[in-house]
DODRENDO-834135 format. One line per field, with one value per residue (C-alpha): residue number from 1; x, y, z. Coordinates in steps of 0.05 Angstrom, whole numbers, always signed. Example, Ala and Ser with C-alpha at 12.3 -4.5 7.8 and 13.67 -1.06 7.14 Angstrom:
num <- c(1, 2)
x <- c(+246, +273)
y <- c(-90, -21)
z <- c(+156, +143)
//
This chain:
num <- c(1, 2, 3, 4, 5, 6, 7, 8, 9, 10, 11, 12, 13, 14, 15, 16, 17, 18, 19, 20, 21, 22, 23, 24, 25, 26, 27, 28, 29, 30, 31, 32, 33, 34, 35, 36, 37, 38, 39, 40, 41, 42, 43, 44, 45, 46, 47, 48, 49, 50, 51, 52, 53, 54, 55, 56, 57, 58, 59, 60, 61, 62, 63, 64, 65, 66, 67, 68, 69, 70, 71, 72, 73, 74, 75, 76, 77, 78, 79, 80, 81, 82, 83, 84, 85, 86, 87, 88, 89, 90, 91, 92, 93, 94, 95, 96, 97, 98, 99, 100, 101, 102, 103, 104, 105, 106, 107, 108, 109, 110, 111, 112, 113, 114, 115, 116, 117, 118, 119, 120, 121, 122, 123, 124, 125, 126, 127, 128, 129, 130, 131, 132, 133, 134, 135, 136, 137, 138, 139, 140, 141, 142, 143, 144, 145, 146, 147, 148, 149, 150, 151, 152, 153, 154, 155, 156, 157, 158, 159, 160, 161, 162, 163, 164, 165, 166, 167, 168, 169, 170, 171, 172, 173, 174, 175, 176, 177, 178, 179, 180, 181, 182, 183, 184, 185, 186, 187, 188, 189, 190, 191, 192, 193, 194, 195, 196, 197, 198, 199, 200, 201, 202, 203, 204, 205, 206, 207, 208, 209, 210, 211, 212, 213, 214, 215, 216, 217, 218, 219, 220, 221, 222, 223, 224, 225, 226, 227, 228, 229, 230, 231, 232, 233, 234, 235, 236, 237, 238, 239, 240, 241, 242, 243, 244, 245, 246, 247, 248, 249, 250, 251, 252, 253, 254, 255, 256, 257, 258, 259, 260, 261, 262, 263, 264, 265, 266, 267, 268, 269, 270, 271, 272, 273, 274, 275, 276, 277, 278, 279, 280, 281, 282, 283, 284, 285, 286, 287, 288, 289, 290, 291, 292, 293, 294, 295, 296, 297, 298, 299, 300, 301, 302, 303, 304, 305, 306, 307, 308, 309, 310, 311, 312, 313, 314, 315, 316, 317, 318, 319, 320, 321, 322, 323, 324, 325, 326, 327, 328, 329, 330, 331, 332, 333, 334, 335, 336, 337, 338, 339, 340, 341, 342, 343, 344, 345, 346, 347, 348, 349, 350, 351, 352, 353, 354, 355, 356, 357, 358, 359, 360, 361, 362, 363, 364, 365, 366, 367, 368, 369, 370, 371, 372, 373, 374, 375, 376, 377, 378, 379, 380, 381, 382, 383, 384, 385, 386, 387, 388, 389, 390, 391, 392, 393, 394, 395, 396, 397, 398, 399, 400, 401, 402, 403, 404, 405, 406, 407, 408, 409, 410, 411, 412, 413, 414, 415, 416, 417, 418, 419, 420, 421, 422, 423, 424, 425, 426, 427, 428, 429, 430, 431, 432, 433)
x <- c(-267, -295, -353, -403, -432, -481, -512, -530, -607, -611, -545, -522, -500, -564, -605, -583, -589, -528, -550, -520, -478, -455, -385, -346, -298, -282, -293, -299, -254, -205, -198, -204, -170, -173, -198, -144, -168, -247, -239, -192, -232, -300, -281, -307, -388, -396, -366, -383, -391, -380, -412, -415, -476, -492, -440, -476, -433, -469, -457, -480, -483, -473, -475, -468, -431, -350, -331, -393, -393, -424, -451, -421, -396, -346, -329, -261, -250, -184, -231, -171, -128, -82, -16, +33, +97, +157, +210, +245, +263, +313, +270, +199, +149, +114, +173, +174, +109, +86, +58, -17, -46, -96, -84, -92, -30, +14, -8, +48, +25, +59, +6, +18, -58, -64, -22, -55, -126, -110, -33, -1, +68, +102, +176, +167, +193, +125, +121, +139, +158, +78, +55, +96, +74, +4, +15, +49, -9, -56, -10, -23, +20, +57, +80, +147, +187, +261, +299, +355, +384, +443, +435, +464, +446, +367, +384, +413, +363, +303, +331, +311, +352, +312, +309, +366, +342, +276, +308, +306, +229, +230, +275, +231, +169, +196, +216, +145, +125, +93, +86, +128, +127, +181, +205, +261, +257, +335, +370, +430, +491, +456, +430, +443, +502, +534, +483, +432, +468, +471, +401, +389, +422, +401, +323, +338, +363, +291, +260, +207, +180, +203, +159, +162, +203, +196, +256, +233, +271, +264, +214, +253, +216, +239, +212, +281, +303, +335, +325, +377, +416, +389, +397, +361, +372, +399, +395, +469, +456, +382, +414, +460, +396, +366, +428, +439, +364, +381, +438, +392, +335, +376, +405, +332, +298, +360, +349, +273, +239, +220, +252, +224, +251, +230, +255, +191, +173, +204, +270, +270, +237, +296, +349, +326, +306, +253, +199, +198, +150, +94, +134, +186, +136, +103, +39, +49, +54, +84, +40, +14, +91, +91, +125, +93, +43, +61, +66, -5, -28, +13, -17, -85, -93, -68, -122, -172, -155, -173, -240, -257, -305, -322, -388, -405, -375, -305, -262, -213, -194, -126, -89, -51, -2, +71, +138, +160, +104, +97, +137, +88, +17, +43, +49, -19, -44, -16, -47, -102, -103, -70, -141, -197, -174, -236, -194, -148, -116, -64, -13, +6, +61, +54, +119, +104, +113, +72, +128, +183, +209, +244, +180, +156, +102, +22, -4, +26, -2, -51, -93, -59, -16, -60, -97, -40, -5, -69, -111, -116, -101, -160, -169, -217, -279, -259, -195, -175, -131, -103, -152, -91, -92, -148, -166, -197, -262, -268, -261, -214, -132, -82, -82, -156, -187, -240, -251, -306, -256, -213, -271, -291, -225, -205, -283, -273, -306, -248, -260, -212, -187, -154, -84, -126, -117, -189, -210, -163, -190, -258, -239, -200, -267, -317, -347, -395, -429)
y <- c(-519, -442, -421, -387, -334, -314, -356, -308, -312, -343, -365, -441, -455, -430, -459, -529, -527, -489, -446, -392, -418, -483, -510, -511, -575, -586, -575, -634, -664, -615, -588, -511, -465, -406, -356, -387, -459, -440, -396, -446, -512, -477, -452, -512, -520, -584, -579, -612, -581, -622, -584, -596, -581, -585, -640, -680, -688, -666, -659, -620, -611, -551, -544, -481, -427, -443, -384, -368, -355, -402, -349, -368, -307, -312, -274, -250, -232, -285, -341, -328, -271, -236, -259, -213, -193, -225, -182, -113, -82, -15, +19, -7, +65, +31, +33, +111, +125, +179, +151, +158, +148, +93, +21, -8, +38, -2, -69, -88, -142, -201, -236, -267, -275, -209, -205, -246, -208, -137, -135, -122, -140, -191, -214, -288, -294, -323, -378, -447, -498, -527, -453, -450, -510, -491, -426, -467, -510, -458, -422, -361, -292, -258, -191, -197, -144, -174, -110, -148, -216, -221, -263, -229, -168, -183, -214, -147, -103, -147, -162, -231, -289, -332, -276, -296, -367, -346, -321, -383, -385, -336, -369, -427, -390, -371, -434, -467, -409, -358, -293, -240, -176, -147, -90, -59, -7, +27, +50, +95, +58, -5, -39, +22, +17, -53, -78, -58, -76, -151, -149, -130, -173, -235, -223, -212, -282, -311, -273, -269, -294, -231, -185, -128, -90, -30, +5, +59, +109, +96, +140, +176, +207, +246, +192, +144, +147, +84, +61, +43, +118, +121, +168, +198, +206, +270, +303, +263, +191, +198, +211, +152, +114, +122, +107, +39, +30, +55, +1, -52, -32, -28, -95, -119, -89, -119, -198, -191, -133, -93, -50, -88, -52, +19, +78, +110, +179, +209, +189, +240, +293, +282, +288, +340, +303, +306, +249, +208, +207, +156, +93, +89, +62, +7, -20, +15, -45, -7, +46, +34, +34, +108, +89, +128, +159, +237, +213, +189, +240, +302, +265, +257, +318, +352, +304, +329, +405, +391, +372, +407, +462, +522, +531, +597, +650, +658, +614, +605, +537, +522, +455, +434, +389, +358, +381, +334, +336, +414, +438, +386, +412, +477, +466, +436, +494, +547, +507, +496, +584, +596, +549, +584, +660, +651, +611, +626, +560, +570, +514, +516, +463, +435, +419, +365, +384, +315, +267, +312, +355, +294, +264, +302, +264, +285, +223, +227, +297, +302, +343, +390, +413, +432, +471, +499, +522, +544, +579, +648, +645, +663, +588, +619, +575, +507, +475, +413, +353, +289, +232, +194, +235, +201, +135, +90, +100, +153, +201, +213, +237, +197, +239, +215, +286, +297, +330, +361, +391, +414, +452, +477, +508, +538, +567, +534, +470, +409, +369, +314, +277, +223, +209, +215, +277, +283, +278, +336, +380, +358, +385, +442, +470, +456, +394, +344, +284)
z <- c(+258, +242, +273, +218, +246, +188, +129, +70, +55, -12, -18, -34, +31, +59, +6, +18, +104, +131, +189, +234, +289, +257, +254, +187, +189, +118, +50, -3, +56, +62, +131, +133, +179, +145, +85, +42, +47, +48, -25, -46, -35, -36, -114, -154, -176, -130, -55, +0, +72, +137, +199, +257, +300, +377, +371, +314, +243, +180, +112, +61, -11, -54, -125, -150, -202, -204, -156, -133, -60, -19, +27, +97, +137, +194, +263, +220, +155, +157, +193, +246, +292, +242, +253, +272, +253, +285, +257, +298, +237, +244, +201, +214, +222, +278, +327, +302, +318, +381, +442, +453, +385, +381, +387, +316, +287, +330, +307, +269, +217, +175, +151, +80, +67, +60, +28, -25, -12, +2, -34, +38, +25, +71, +93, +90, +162, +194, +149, +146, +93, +95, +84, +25, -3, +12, -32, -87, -89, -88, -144, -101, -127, -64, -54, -6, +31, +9, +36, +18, -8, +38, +88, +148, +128, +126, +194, +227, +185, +214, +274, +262, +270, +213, +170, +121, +117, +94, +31, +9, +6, -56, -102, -81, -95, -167, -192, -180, -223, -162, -189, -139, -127, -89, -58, -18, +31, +21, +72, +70, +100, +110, +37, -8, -62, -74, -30, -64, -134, -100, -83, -155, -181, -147, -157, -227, -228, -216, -278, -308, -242, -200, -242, -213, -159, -121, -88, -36, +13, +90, +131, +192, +245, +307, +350, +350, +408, +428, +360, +305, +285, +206, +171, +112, +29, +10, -65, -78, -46, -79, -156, -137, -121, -181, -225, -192, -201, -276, -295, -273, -313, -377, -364, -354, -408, -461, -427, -414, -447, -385, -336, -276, -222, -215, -156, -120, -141, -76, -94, -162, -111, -63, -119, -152, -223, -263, -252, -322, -377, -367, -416, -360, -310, -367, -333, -270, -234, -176, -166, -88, -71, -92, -167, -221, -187, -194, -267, -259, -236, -285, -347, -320, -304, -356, -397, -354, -376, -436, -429, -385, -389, -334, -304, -258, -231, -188, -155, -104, -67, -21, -42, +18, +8, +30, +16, -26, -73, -71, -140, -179, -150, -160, -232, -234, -196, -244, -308, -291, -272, -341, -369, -329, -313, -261, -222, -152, -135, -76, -58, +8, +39, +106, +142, +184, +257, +286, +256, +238, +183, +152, +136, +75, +35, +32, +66, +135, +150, +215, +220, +276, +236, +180, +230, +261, +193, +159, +215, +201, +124, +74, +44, -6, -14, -3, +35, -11, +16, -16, +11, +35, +93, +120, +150, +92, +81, +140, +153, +208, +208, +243, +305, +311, +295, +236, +181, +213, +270, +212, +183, +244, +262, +197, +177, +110, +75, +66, +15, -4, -70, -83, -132, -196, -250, -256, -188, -163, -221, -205, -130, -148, -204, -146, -194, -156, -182)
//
């Protein structure tokens, strides 16, 4: 049984009795333990409710709107504690995280419902053959972390002794016609090369049900100590990377029309190539994974320059950005100059002292070492930062300081964007709506 800890005035539940504080047992007799089983069972136009209250069995009746809500709220957004993850993976970020940051970026969750609500992406290895059959039931898409498809090998990368059994759960998944996204974090040494070919390979096996796949370089920081020696992609392992990637996609696009599997943007910054033209990435259908997203980004704003038209006087902002993504917004930068001679736009790349210099992309900068890099520079009239920076919808760095300490340390406004062509020109032209 839930507890309900708020009954939405107006709302069919509350309409036909439901009140605060009462006990959800079941829906149209289904017992519910979770989110998955109340929007599952709670879906259809007539449900149901058994409550329990003060120790007295009800039941109510709802009809209402397929879908509609019934307007029960819950102490959790899951109806439960998040589960957490059960693997030690040699690569996982958490175990390279500083000591004395706050609490919630050490949580290290595994929780497949979110992955079905919020696209988290999940290794299988806290479920069980019910919660399978649950999601096959439910025909509920999944986004899994395969890393790799041989067995042992998941097992020593996850340092999980059930890891390689779980495996099993995806080909299972795909041939009661789940939907799966995958990817593959790649580490050098480990499931790069012929590993990475087998892991290939294999997924590509359960197509079209594996529909996309996302292959992404691992994130070292100088906090290892103790921890599994990795090591990092360099300009010649990267191009290899991406030519692997490249064979596959060729041989997937001949059987089933689409590439499939695509190499995260960082990988072309690493090796030196030029990020693709926008029909490589098809429907973008990696793009939170990093894949296509400086391709995004190019294209949009180079749309955006050509709408665009300039209002008032001078201008002169500061883009601050990562190393990896540095040659791109300085092309941006100079075009959008070259379009409105009014314009200064400076691009300055912040080396990232907080996790190390191996960790190069926008979104893990603090803000100590914005401030530290950029104090005493003339920022010009506004400070401008990729939203991914901050806490969502906050906002607040990962070292806990503000955007209102940043401001107050450099004497400049900050004003963030996020990965959209037409917000950063927006930002960078001083545009507000």
């Amino acid at each position: 049984m839930v507890k309900i800890n708020s009954v939405a005035d107006g709302s069919p539940a509350g309409r036909c009795g439901v009140r605060e504080g009462d006990l959800l047992s079941a829906i149209n007799g289904h017992k519910v333990k979770d989110v998955l089983d109340y929007m599952y069972y709670a879906a259809e136009t007539e449900v149901t409710l058994d409550i329990v209250r003060h120790g007295e069995e009800l039941t109510f009746r709802v009809e209402k709107d397929e879908y509609d809500d019934l307007g029960l709220e819950f102490e959790t957004f899951l109806m439960d504690s998040k589960q957490r993850c059960s693997n030690n993976c040699v690569f996982c970020f958490i175990d390279q995280m500083p000591p004395g940051m706050r609490e919630t970026l050490y949580f290290k969750d595994d929780d497949a419902r979110l992955s079905f609500l919020q696209g988290n992406y999940v290794t299988l290895t806290n479920l069980h053959q019910e919660d399978i059959d649950r999601i096959i039931k439910m025909k509920l898409n999944i986004n899994v972390s395969v890393h790799t498809t041989n067995p042992e090998l998941r097992v020593k990368m996850m340092h999980n002794r059930f890891a390689g059994e779980k495996l099993k759960f995806i080909r299972q998944l795909a041939e009661n016609g789940i939907k799966l996204n995958c990817q593959v974090v790649c580490c050098p040494n480990l499931n790069d090369g012929d590993e990475l070919r087998r892991t290939l390979r294999d997924l590509g096996e359960l197509m079209p049900n594996i529909t996309s796949m996302a292959v992404v370089p691992v994130g070292v920081t100088r906090f290892r100590e103790g921890l599994y020696p990795l090591t990092t992609f360099n300009k010649q392992t990267a191009g290899e990377t991406i030519d692997i990637i490249a064979e596959y996609q060729q041989e997937f696009l001949r059987k089933f029309s689409t590439r499939t599997v695509f190499p995260s943007d960082e990988f072309f910054l690493i090796a030196e190539r030029d990020i693709p033209e926008a029909e490589f990435y098809e429907d973008y259908s990696q793009y939170e994974n990093g894949v296509g997203m400086l391709r995004s980004l190019m294209d949009e704003f180079t749309k955006a320059l050509e709408i665009a038209e300039w209002e008032g006087g001078d201008r002169h902002v500061t883009i601050a950005t990562g190393y990896s993504p540095y040659p791109i917004i300085c092309q941006l930068a100079k075009q959008a100059e070259e379009t409105f001679p009014q314009l200064k736009c400076d691009v300055v790349r912040i080396r990232n002292d907080f996790f190390g210099d191996t960790i190069t992309v926008t979104g893990l900068i603090t803000a100590q070492d914005l401030i530290a890099q950029l104090k005493g520079r003339d920022l010009g009239d506004e400070l401008l930062i990729s939203s991914a920076m901050l806490r969502r919808d906050s906002d607040v760095f990962l070292d806990d300081l503000t955007v209102s300490d940043v401001e107050r340390e450099l004497g400049v406004p900050l004003r963030s964007s996020a990965s959209d062509g037409y917000e950063l020109l927006d930002a960078i032209m001083g545009i507000t709506y």
